[in-house]
C-alpha angles and dihedrals in degrees: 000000000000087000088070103040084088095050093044082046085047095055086037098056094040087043113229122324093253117195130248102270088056097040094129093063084064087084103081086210093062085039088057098040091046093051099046090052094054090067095037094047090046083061099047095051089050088051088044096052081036097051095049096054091044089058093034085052092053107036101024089206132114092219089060088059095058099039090064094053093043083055083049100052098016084093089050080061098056111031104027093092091048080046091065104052080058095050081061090045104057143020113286100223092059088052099052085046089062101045092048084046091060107041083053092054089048089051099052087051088044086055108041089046084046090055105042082052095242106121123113133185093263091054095051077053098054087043091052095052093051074047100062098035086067085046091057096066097023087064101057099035086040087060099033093055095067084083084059099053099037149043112262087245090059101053103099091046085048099051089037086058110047082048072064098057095034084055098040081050088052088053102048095025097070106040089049079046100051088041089053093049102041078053102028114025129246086286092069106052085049089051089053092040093058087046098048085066097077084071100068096029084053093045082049095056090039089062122102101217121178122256104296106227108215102223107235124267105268134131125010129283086258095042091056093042084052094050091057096037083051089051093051092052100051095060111073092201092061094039086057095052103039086046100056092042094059095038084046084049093062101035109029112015093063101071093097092063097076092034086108086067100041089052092045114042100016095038098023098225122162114219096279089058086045093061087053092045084052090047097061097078092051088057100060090035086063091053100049089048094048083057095041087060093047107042111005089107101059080056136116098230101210099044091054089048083061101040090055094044089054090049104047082054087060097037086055086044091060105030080060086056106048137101108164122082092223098061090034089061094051100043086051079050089060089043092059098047100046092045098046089054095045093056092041093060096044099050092046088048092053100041081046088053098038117087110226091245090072105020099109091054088038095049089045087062085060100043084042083057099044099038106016085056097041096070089058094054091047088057081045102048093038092051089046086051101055084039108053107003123281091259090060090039082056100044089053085047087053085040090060100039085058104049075046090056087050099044093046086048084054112036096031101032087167120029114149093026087104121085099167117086127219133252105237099213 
């Protein structure tokens, strides 16, 4: 027995010898990120399902739905790119300790007020916006700190993995949620939510990071934001990809905002159906992500940008026809899948093009596009919604994402081809 007590201290130390499709679980820093996040990202996606029917319960309108969710991201709009300049500036892990920090503090607020019975509809506003200010610079540091965990080779296989774990979250993460709440109440799955954050704040504190060398004091805050803006615009592959992301985050993202609807008035599900409704696009996104890891690699990266864009028009076709829960839930399955690769390839393309010098302010684009335009199709979906139904609201959210997918083929015919960043100066 002692003759293997080395050999059990030896695995222990190295972690376990993870295969290829997992390598970038072999750096202890990503391990203990990835599994911090797990817990974290189970209790954001309860409060989230919590959070919808909660609205949808006291407002009974669509356009409620969105604007809370434009009150969540509509910061992101206006401060990511600032955020960015900041990312460069300190250490990222501070940063992420702070933001966690933070969201923890608002969900414990969310759920006393929730509890005492004293929380209104303008209040869930005001939260949403603290929320989002904190979203604003946990985005771009969030995506920038990858570089800091991994080796630059394994950064496709470590976003596509923790896509893994924030989809297998939004699996498990609703339906825990919609069962909390049927038996709980909305108070209790906030209350789990704010407590769920020590995980990732203690999995942060745990990591051994290299020094962090604070760049020298130099230009302003805007210069330097400028210089990496400049640098965005003159390369045609960024552009491309920042472009279709924000445009994307308008026309096509939205669709989950009015699901409460959907699930209540055109399926006739109760909450607890309406977690597993929320639950199916994690699940393909899962499933994307687990690929993605495995093979994403061996990909043409444009083509798959195409392919996905192509099926998420036909999975929002289809999600406006249906009727049945059954197909609903497959066609949110392909969603999910089609969405979460979309954004995985386009955020390993752009930290791969980026020079470290610039990849905080060049990442925040990305996280602006995705986040800052996402509040303004909220507002759009959850007007069409109350205006026209939430299945037609759906089917011209599938018509634009399929004129998007023609006019990216034509105007960007290559957008992640390229692997070499570019020197800024």
């Amino acid at each position: 027995m002692r003759s293997f007590l080395p050999q059990i201290t030896h695995v222990l130390r190295l972690g376990l010898r993870w295969p290829d499709a997992f390598r970038a679980m072999r750096h202890k820093n990503f391990r203990l990120f990835f599994f911090g996040q797990l817990i974290s990202l189970c209790g954001i996606w309860m409060q989230s399902t919590a959070l919808q029917w909660l609205v949808y319960r006291i407002t009974g309108s669509q356009l409620s739905l969105g604007a809370v969710t434009f009150a969540s991201f509509f910061p992101v709009l206006l401060l990511s790119l600032f955020m960015g300049v900041l990312v460069d500036r300190f250490q990222t892990r501070r940063l992420l300790v702070l933001t966690q920090s933070w969201f923890m503090l608002l969900a414990g607020v969310l759920a006393l007020m929730t509890y005492l019975g004293v929380l209104q509809y303008q209040h869930i506003l005001l939260l949403s916006v603290l929320l989002g200010i904190g979203t604003a610079l946990d985005m771009p540091a969030r995506q920038s700190f990858y570089i800091d965990m991994i080796d630059r080779e394994d950064l496709l296989n470590a976003i596509a993995l923790n896509s893994s774990i924030f989809n297998g979250a939004r699996i498990i993460g609703p339906m825990i949620g919609g069962l909390v709440v049927a038996s709980l109440g909305e108070a209790s799955a906030f209350a789990i939510n704010s407590i769920t954050f020590l995980a990732v704040i203690a999995a942060l504190l745990l990591m051994r990071l290299p020094p962090f060398d604070r760049p020298a004091k130099g230009d302003a805050g805007w210069d330097k934001l400028r210089e990496g803006l400049t640098f965005l615009v003159a390369n045609r592959h960024l552009l491309g990809l920042v472009s279709m992301i924000a445009l994307m985050s308008v026309f096509s993202f939205p669709y989950l905002v009015i699901l409460p609807a959907y699930a209540r008035d055109v399926l006739k599900l109760g909450v607890g159906g309406f977690g597993f409704l929320m639950a199916a696009p994690g699940f393909g996104a899962l499933i994307g992500a687990l690929s993605l890891a495995a093979y994403g690699d061996r990909l043409n990266k444009d083509r798959l940008l195409l392919f996905n864009r192509g099926l998420l028009t036909i999975a929002l076709t289809g999600l406006s026809l249906s009727r049945s829960v059954i197909l609903s839930t497959v066609v949110l399955a392909l969603a999910g899948y089609a969405i979460i690769t979309l954004l995985a390839v386009t955020n390993t393309s752009i930290q791969i093009m980026a020079p470290d010098a610039l990849r905080g302010r060049v990442v925040s684009a990305f996280t602006w596009a995705l986040g800052g335009f996402w509040p303004l199709g909220s507002v759009l979906i959850g007007a069409l919604g109350d205006r026209f139904g939430a299945p037609r609201a759906v089917l011209i959210a599938a018509v634009c994402t399929g004129i998007l997918t023609v006019v990216g083929k034509l105007w960007f015919p290559k957008q992640a081809d390229s692997n070499q960043h570019v020197n800024p100066n």
